[in-house]
C-alpha positions, 0 to 999 in steps of 0.5 A: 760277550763282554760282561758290562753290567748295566751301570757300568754300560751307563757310566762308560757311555757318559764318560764317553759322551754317546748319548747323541750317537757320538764317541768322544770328538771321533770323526766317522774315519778316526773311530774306525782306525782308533779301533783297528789300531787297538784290537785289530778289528773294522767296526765298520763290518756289520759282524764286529760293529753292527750298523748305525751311529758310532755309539750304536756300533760300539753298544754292539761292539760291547754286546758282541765281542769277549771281555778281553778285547773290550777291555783293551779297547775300553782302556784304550779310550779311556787313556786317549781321554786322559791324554786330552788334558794338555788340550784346550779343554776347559778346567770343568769338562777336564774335572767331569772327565777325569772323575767319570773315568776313575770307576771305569778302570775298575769294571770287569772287562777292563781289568782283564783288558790285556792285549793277549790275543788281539791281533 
């Protein structure tokens, strides 16, 4: 179980857009790959993403998996993220994205977001 505290869990679902059941702009098909591409594991089985929404499956992921997967994963996202600022994205969703990412690269379970023993 990933150590997330609750404002930690708050600032990554604003970050990552999840309070009406999405991930950033992931289609149902993109998520599931971006996920396997990360840490080699199918959010789509009830065991690693529960069911429901793709924010609900990535809350159980959260809840579910060890600090490092997470972190790998969540590092993941982040800099996916970043890597959207060459995209047509207006100057203040860049500014808000790039502000709310700062804190995130700080909690716990990314710091120890290695990518030993995933795959």
């Amino acid at each position: 179980m990933a150590t997330l505290n609750y404002t930690e869990k708050r600032k990554l679902e604003e970050f990552l857009g999840m309070g009406s059941g999405y991930v950033l702009d992931f289609s149902n098909r993109a998520f599931r790959e971006f996920i396997h591409d990360g840490v080699g594991m199918d959010i789509d089985d009830p065991h690693v993403g529960g069911s429901g929404s793709k924010a609900w499956r990535l809350r159980h992921f959260w809840s579910e998996q060890p600090d490092y997967v997470v972190g790998k994963l969540l590092k993941d996202m982040i800099e996916s993220v970043t890597v959207e600022f060459t995209g047509p994205l207006n100057a203040a969703v860049k500014m808000r994205r790039h502000r709310a990412s700062q804190p995130c690269y700080q909690c716990p379970s990314i710091e120890s977001g290695s990518s030993e023993g995933i795959k």
